[in-house]
C-alpha positions as CSV (number, residue, x, y, z in Angstrom):
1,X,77.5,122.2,108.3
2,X,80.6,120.5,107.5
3,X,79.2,117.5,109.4
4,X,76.1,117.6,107.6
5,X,78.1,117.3,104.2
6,X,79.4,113.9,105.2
7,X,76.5,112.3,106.2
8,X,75.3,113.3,103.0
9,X,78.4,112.0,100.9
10,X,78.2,108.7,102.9
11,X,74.7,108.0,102.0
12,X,76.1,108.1,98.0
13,X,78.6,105.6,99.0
14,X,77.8,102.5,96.8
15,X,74.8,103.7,95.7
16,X,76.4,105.9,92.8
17,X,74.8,104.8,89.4
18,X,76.7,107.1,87.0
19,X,79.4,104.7,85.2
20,X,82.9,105.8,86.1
21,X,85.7,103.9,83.9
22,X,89.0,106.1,84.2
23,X,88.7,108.6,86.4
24,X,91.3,111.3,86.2
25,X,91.6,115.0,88.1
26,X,90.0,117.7,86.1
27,X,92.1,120.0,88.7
28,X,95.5,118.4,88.1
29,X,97.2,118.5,84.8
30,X,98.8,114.8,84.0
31,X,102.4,114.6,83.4
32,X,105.3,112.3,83.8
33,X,104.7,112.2,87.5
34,X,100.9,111.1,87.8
35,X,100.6,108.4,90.3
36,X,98.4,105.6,89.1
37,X,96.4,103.9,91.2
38,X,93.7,101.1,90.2
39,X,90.7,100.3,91.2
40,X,87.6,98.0,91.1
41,X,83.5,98.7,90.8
42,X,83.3,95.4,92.4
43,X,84.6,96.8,95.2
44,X,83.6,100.3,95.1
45,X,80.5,100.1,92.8
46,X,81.3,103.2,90.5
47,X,80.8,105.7,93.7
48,X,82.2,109.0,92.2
49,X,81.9,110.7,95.3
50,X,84.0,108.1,96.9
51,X,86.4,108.3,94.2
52,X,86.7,111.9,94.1
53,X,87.2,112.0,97.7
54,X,90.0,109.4,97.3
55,X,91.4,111.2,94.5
56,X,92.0,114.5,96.0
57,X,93.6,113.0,99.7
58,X,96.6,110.6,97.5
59,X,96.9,113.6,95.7
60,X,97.2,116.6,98.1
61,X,99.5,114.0,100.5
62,X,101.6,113.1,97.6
63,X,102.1,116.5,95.9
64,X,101.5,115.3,92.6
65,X,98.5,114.2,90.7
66,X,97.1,110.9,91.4
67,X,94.7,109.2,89.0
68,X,92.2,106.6,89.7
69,X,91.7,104.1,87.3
70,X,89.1,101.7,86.7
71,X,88.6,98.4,85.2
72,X,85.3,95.9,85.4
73,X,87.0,93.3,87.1
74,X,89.6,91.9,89.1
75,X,91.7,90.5,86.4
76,X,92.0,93.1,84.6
77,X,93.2,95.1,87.5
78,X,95.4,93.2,88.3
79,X,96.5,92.5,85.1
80,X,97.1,96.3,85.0
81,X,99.6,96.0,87.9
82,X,101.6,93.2,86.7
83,X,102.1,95.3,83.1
84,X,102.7,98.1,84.6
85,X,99.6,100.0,83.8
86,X,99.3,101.1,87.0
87,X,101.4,101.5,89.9
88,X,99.8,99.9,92.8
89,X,96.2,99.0,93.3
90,X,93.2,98.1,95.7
91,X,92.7,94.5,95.0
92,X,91.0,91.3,96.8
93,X,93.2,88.9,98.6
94,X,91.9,86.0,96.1
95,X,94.1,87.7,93.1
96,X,97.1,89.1,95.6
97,X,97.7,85.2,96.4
98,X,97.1,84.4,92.8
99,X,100.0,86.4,92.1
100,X,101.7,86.5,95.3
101,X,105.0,86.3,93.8
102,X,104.6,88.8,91.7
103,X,103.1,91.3,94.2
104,X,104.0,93.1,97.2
105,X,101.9,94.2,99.8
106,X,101.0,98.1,100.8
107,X,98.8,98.4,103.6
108,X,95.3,96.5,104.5
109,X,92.5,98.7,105.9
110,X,91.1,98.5,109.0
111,X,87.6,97.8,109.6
112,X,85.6,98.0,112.7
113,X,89.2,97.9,114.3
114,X,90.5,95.1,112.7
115,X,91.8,94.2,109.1
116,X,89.3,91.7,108.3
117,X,86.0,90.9,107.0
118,X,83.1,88.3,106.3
119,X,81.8,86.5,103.4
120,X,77.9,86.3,103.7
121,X,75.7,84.2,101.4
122,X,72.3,86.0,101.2
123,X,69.0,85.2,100.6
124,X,65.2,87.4,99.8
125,X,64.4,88.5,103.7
126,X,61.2,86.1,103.0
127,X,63.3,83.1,101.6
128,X,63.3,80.1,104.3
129,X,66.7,78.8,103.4
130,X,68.9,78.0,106.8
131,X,72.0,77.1,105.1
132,X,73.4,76.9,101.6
133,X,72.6,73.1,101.3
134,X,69.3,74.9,101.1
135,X,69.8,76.5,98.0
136,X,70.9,73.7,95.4
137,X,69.3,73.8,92.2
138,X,68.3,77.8,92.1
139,X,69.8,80.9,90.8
140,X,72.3,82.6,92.6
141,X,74.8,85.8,91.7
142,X,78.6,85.8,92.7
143,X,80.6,89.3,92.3
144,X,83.4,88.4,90.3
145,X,85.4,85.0,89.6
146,X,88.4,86.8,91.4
147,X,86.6,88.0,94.3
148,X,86.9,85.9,97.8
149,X,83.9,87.2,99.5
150,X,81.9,87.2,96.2
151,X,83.0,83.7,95.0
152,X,86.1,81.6,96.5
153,X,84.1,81.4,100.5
154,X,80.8,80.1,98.6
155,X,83.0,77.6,96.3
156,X,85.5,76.2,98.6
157,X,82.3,75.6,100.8
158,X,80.9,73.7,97.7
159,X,83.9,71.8,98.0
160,X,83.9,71.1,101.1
161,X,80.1,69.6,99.9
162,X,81.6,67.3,97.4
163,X,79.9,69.8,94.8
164,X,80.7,72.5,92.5
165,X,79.2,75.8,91.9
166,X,78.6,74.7,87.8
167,X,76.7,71.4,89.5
168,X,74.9,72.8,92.8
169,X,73.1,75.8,91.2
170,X,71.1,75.4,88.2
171,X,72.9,78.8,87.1
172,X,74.7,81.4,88.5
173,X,75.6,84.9,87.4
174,X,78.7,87.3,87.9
175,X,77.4,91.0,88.8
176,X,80.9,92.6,89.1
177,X,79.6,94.8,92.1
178,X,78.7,93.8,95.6
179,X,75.9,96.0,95.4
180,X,74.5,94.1,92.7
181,X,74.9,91.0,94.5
182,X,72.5,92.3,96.8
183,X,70.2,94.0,94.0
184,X,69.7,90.7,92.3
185,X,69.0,88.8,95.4
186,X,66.4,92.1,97.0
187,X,65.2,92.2,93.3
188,X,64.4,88.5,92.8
189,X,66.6,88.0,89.9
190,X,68.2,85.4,91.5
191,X,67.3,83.2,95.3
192,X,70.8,83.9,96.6
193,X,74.2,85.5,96.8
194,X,77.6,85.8,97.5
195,X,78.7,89.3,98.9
196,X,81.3,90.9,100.3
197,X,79.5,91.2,104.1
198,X,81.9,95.1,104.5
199,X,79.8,95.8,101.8
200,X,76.9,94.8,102.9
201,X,76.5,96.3,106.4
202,X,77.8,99.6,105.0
203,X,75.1,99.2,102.3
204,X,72.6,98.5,105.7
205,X,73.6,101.8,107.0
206,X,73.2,103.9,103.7
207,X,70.2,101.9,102.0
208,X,68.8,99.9,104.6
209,X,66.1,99.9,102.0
210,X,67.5,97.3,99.8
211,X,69.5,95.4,102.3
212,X,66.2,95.0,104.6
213,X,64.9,93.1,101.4
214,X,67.7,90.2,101.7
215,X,68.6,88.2,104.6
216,X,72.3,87.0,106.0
217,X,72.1,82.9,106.3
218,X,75.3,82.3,106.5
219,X,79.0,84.3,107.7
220,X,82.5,82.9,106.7
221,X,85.6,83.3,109.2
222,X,87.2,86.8,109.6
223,X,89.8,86.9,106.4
224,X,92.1,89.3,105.6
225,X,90.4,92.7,104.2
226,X,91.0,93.8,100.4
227,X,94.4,94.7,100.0
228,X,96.5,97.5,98.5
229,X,99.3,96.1,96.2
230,X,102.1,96.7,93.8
231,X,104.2,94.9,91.9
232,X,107.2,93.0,93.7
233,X,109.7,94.2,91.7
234,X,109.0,98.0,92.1
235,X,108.6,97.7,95.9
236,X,112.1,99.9,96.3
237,X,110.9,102.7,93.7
238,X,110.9,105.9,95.6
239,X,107.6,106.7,94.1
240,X,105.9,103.4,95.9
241,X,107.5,104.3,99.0
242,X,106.4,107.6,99.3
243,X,103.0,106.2,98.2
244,X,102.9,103.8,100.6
245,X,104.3,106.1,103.4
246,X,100.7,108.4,102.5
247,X,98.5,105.3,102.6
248,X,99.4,104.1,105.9
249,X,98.7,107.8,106.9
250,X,95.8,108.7,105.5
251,X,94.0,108.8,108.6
252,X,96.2,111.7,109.8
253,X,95.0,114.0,107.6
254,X,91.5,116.2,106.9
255,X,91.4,115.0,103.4
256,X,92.2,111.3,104.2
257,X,89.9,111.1,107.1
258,X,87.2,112.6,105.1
259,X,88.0,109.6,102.5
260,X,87.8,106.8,105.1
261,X,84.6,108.3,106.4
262,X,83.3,107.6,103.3
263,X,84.0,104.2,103.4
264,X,83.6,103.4,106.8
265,X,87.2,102.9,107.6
266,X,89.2,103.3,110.4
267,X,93.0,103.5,108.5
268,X,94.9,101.7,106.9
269,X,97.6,99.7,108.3
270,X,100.5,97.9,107.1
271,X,99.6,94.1,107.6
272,X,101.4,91.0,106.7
273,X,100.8,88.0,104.4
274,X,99.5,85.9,106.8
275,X,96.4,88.1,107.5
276,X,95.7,85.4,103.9
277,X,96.0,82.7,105.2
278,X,92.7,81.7,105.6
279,X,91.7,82.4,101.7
280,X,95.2,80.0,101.2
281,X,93.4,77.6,102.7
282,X,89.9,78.4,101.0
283,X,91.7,78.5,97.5
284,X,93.4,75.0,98.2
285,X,90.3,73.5,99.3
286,X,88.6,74.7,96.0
287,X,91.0,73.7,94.1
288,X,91.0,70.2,95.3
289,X,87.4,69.3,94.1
């Protein structure tokens, strides 16, 4: 039975509608030693199981209440680390080398048995673009400005073109959610996407129904899997320690393993700056047009 309840939760994973900005435990009373840790819909698309789940593992490994906060968009997550808002957060690696001297890395999940993932620039499953050079002169929807997968592959490719994302497409939108990346494309709101390709072939498991209507034309290079950060001059606090002591060993317990079932992780490990190096280079490249 127990089984049966996690193939159930994992079929709610992205596909959550209800809007979810601060999400704090209605079981745990705050107090001066809530752990705060933020988050973003782009990433995890307002899942509330998801969250819940997350929730309840920091907090049962750290012995104190841990809240999950929310914000629209990477910048303003990250924003909330750097003033302290919160105390660490799951970010992109777009914003962590934004800011890398200002942040300090906690662990990196681990996907499929690696830390890394794709960038994949989508089309309708009846569109007969091969390529991007395909797609000049339509619609398309990006994730968020601060997003790698859902903006900086697709613009340093631009680049690499000679173009510019303003110039290529006769418009483009921001969705702040990978799922709606792939909504707009499946819904014909726009001819293409950028999406976060984790994302998307979780979403091909849980909804194959929308994913089935788009079609991958394009992959990026493995690059380093959305980060979990802090800021760099807290990295000795005793809290963040301990904090990042449960995260690289979430996997060892029932709760935690529950939570990466959710998301179709293996763990999360403890990685290294140069996992980054490849969005460096992207992020130079872009920035060179």
């Amino acid at each position: 039975m127990a089984r049966r309840h996690v193939r159930m939760d994992r079929r709610r994973f992205i596909a959550g509608t209800a809007a979810v900005g601060a999400l704090a435990s209605p079981a745990l009373a705050r107090g001066a030693a809530t752990f705060r840790l933020g988050l973003t819909p782009v990433f995890l698309d307002n899942d509330a199981v998801v969250i819940e789940r997350l929730r309840s593992a920091f907090s049962e490994a750290m012995g104190e209440p841990v809240d999950l906060i929310q914000r629209r968009t990477y910048q303003e997550i990250t924003a909330s680390i750097l003033d302290g808002s919160v105390d660490a957060a799951w970010i992109c690696g777009y914003p962590f080398l934004q800011h890398r001297d200002g942040l300090s890395l906690l662990g990196v999940p681990v996907w499929r048995g690696r830390p890394l993932y794709q960038s994949y620039l989508i089309v309708r499953e009846d569109d007969a673009a091969a390529g991007l050079g395909d797609l000049r002169g339509d619609v398309h929807a990006f994730s968020d400005p601060d997003s790698n997968s859902g903006f900086l592959v697709t613009a340093s490719d631009l680049a690499r073109m000679g173009e510019a994302p303003e110039r290529f497409f006769a418009r483009s939108i921001f969705t702040y959610g990978h799922r709606n990346v792939v909504r707009a494309v499946a819904g014909g709101l726009t001819r293409s996407g950028s999406v976060d390709g984790y994302v998307w072939e979780t979403l091909a498991v849980v909804e194959p129904s929308l994913t089935g209507r788009t079609r991958v034309v394009a992959r990026s290079e493995w690059l380093g899997f959305p980060p979990f950060a802090a800021r760099a001059d807290r990295a000795a606090d005793a809290e963040l320690r301990r904090f990042g002591k449960v995260l690289l060993g979430l996997d060892a317990t029932p709760a935690g393993r529950a939570a990466l079932d959710l998301l179709f992780l293996d763990r999360i490990a403890p990685g290294d700056a140069t996992l980054f190096d490849g969005i460096a280079a992207r992020m130079a490249e872009a920035a060179a047009r």
